[in-house]
Every structure is written in C-alpha cells, then in structure tokens.
N, C-alpha and C positions, 0 to 999 in steps of 0.2 A: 277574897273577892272572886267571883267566879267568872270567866271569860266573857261570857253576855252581858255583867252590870260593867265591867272594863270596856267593853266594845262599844254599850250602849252611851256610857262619857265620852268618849271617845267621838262617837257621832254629835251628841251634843253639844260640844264644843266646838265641833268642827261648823255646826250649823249655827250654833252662836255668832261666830265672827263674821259668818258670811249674812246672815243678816243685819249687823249691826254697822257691818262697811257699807251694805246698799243701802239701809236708810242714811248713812250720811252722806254718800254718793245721792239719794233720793232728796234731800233735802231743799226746799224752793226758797230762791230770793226772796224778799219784803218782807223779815221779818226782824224784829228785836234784838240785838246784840245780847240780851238775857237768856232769849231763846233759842241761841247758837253755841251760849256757853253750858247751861242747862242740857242742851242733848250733847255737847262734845266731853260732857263729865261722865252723862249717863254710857254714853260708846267705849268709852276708855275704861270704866269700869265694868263694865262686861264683857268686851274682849280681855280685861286679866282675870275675869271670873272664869270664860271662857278655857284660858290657858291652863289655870289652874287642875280644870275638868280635866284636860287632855293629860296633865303631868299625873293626876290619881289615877286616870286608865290607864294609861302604858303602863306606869306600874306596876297594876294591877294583873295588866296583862302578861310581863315578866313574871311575876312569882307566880301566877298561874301553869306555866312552862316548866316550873321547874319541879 
C-alpha cells in the first residue's frame, strides 16, 4: 500500500468519527424512540468502521517505512 491510500484512510477515518459524533451531538428532541436507536446503531457502526480504516492505514503506513 502506498503512503497516500494509508494517509488518505487514515483521514477518512479520522473525518468518519468526527462526523458521526456531531450528528449525534446534532440530534433534535421529539422524536421516536426508533429513531434514536436506528441512528445510535448506524453511529456505532461507523465509528468501528471508521476504526477499522485508521488500523489498515497505520499499517499501512508502517510497512511502507520500512
């Protein structure tokens, strides 16, 4: 893998979480108990998608190094 598709997961993920915290930080009262467990699945699942991205770049970025 070459430094820039590591760097560019690496961003990805980083911008993953951060918008997946602000919309549930973003999120408005009155609505549906459905629709609070529906987006707290979908945030949770994408900040480990997230994670994921960032553990293939570093990686990726270490054997690059060497």
């Amino acid at each position: 893998m070459s430094r820039k598709i590591a760097g560019f997961l690496i961003a990805l993920g980083v911008f993953m979480v951060f918008e997946w915290i602000n919309l549930g930080f973003n999120l408005a009262d009155g609505h549906a108990t459905g629709f609070y467990v529906v987006h707290g699945i979908l945030i949770a699942v994408n900040i480990i998608l997230a994670a994921v991205l960032v553990i293939i770049g570093v990686r990726g970025l270490r054997r690059a190094r060497v």
